[in-house]
N, C-alpha and C positions, 0 to 999 in steps of 0.2 A: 187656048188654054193659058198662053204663055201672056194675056192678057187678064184674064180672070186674077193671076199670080201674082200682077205687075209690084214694083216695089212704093208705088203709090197708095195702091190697093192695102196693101200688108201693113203699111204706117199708119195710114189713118184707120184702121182696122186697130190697131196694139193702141193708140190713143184713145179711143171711146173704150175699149177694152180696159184697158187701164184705169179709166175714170169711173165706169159703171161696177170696177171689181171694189170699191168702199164701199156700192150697195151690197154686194155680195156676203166680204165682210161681217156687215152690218149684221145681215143675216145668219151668218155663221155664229154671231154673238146671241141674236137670239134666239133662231131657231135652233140651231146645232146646240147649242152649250146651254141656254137657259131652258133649251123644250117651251119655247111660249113663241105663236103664231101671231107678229106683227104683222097686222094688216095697216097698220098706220103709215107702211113705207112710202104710198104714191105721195100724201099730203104731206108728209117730210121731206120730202127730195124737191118739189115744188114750194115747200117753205123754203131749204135753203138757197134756192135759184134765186127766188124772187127777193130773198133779203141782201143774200151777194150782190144781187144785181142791184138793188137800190143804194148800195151803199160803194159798189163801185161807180155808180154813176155822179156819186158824188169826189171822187176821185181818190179815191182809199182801194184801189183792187184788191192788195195784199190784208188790210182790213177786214177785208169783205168774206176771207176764208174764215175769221177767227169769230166773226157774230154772226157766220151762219151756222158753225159749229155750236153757237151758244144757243141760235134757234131750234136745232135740234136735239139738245140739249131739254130746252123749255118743251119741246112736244114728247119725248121720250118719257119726262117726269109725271106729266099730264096722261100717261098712256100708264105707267107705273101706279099712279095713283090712283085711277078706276080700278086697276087690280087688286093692289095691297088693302088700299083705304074703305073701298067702298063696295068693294065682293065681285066685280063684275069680269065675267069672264074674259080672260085675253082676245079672242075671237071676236065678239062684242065689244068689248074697249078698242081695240082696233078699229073697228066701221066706227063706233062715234066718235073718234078720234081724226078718221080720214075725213068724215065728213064737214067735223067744225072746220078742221083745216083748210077747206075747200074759200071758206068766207073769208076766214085768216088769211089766208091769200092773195084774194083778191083786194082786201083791205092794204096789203104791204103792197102790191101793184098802183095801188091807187085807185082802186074800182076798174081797174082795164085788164084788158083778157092777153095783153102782152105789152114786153116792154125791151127796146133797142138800146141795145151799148155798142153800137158801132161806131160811134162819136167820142168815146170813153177808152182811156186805158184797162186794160187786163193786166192778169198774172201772166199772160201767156205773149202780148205784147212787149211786156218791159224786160222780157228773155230772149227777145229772137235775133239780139245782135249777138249776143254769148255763146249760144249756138248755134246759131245758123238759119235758112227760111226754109231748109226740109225738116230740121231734126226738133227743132227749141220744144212744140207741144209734145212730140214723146218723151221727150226728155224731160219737162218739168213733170209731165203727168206720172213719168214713173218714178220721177224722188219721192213725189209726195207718196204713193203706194208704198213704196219703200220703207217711208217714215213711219206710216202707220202703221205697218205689217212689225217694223221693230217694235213699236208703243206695246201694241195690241201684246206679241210675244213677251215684252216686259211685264207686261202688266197682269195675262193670266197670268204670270209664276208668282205672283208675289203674293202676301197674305188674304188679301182682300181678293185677287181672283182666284185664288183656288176656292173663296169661300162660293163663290158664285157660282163656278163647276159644280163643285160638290150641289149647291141650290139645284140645278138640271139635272143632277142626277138621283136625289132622295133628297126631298124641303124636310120629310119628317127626322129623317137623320139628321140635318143642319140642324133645325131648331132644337132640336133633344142633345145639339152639341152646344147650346146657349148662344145661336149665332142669329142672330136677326136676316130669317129671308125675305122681310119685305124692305130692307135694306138692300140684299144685297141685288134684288131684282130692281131696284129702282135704280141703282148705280149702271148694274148691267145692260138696262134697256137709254139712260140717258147717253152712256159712250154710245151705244149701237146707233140711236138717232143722231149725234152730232156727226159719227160715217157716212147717215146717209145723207145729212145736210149738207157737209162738206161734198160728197160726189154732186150734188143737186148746184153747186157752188161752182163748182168747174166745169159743169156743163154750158151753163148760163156764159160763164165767161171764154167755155170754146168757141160756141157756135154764136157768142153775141146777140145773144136776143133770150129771150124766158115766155116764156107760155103758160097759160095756168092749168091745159091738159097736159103738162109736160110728162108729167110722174105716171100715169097714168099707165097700168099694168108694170108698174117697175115690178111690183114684189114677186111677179109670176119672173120675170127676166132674171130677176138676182136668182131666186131658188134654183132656176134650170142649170144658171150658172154653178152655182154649190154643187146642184147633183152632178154636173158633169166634171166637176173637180174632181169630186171624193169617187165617182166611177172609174179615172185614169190614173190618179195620182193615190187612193186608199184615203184611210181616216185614222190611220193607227197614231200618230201624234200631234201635235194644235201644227208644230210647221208644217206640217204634210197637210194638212185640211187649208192654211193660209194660202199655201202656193196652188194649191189646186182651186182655191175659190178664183183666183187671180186670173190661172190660168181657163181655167173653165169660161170666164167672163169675156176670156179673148178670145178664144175658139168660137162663142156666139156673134159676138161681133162681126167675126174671120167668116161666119156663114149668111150673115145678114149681106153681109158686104158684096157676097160671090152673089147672092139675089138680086141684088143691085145691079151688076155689072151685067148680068143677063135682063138686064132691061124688064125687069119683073111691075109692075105697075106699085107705088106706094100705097096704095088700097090691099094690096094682097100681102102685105109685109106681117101686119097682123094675123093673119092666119099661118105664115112663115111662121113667125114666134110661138103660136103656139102649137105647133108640129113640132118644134124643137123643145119648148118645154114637155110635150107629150111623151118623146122621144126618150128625154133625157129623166125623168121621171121612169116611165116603164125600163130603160135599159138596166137598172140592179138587179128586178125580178126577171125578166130575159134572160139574163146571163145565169141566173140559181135557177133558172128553170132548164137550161139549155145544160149546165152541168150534172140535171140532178137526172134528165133524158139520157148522154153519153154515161152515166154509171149505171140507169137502168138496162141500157143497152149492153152494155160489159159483164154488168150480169147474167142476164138471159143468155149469152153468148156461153160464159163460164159453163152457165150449168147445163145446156147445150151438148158442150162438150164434154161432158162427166155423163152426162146420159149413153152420150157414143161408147164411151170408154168400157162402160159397165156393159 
């Protein structure tokens, strides 16, 4: 057990935690708060690896976070735009969106199905004399969380994102308030894609290498992550929903990780995942189902006991 625990285990567990919690995020922005179903996250997250990566490999690491955030950016608008512009449902804009991206891809790859930065500087190299060779990747991977969890928090409060809020929760109330929501959906879904290109951004320059199946089931991994947020942590305020996508995102991690360490085969990892996304999905209705059983039980009990009485 006391291996499974180890403080190995736990660190690199909180660092892909950390880095997969911008997908999360991302998700938060548009599933939770806009109510629109990006399915375009796997070719986002894979766009920004593979743009990071080519442009850290030209030796700009620190670069390389701020034009992948720009590539996601470009696919958010492009996701935006089959919505607003041209009528096509979010669900639908999403698959042809993951799909172009798939070409997009391999295109910024260079036509190859992967591509090595272990010859190249990272963000996460040019930090690990500052902090140390156990701490440097938690440590940068949770400033950067940090950073964007304070953006994200500024930014719904101010006038432009509460118009967006408001967009998720009644478009016909926004527009009858003279507010443009295919505006404010287009803004909404380009921040969410630059989160998740930047997470796609830090991955590439953790593990040093990019793959073009990289992304691949991400949007099901961020949602379980979300639900398992707002299942332990609630959803009554945006900071409450933040720290719980956060944390939700490292508790998956925290479970992948113990699969690992039981020598679980990486073929069965994907069926792992989605046991926990199943998991973590059913556990709201579980729990309303499991309170709404102990009041019917306390009922029948009550009246029970009024029948004896009588």
């Amino acid at each position: 057990m006391s291996s499974l625990l180890s403080l190995p285990v736990a660190i690199s567990a909180f660092e892909l935690g950390f880095i997969y919690a911008l997908v999360a995020l991302a998700l938060f922005l548009s599933y939770s708060i806009l109510n629109i179903a990006d399915l375009s996250t796997d070719g986002c997250f894979t766009l920004g690896c593979a743009v990071g990566a080519q442009v850290a490999i030209m030796g700009h690491p620190v670069l390389a976070l701020f034009v992948a955030m720009a590539a996601g950016v470009c696919s958010g608008y492009v996701m935006s735009f089959l919505q607003t512009k041209l009528g096509v449902e979010s669900i639908l804009a999403g698959i042809i969106v993951n799909t172009g991206l798939y070409t997009v891809n391999l295109a910024v790859m260079g036509f190859s199905s992967n591509l090595s930065l272990f010859k190249c500087e990272t963000i996460y190299s040019l930090t690990k004399d500052w902090f140390g060779p156990d701490w440097y990747k938690l440590v940068v991977s949770a400033a950067i969380v940090v950073v964007v969890c304070m953006f994200l928090k500024w930014f719904l409060g101010t006038r432009l994102g509460l118009s967006i809020r408001a967009t998720g929760d009644n478009e016909d109330m926004v527009r009858a308030s003279s507010i443009n929501p295919g505006f404010t959906i287009t803004v909404g879904l380009c921040v969410s894609g630059a989160m998740t290109a930047l997470s796609g951004c830090l991955i590439g320059q953790y593990q040093k290498s990019c793959d073009i199946n990289l992304g691949t089931g991400m949007v099901t991994i961020a949602l379980a992550s979300l639900i398992i947020g707002e299942t332990l942590v609630g959803k009554r305020t945006v900071t409450r929903r933040m720290i719980g996508a956060v944390l939700g995102s490292c508790i998956y991690r925290f479970v992948i990780a113990i699969a690992l360490r039981l020598h679980m085969p990486t073929e069965c990892l994907k069926l792992v995942s989605a046991v926990i996304v199943a998991i973590a999905i059913a556990a709201p209705y579980l729990k309303d189902r499991a309170v709404f059983q102990k009041r019917k039980l306390a009922a029948a009990s009550a009246a029970k006991g009024g029948r004896k009485s009588c």
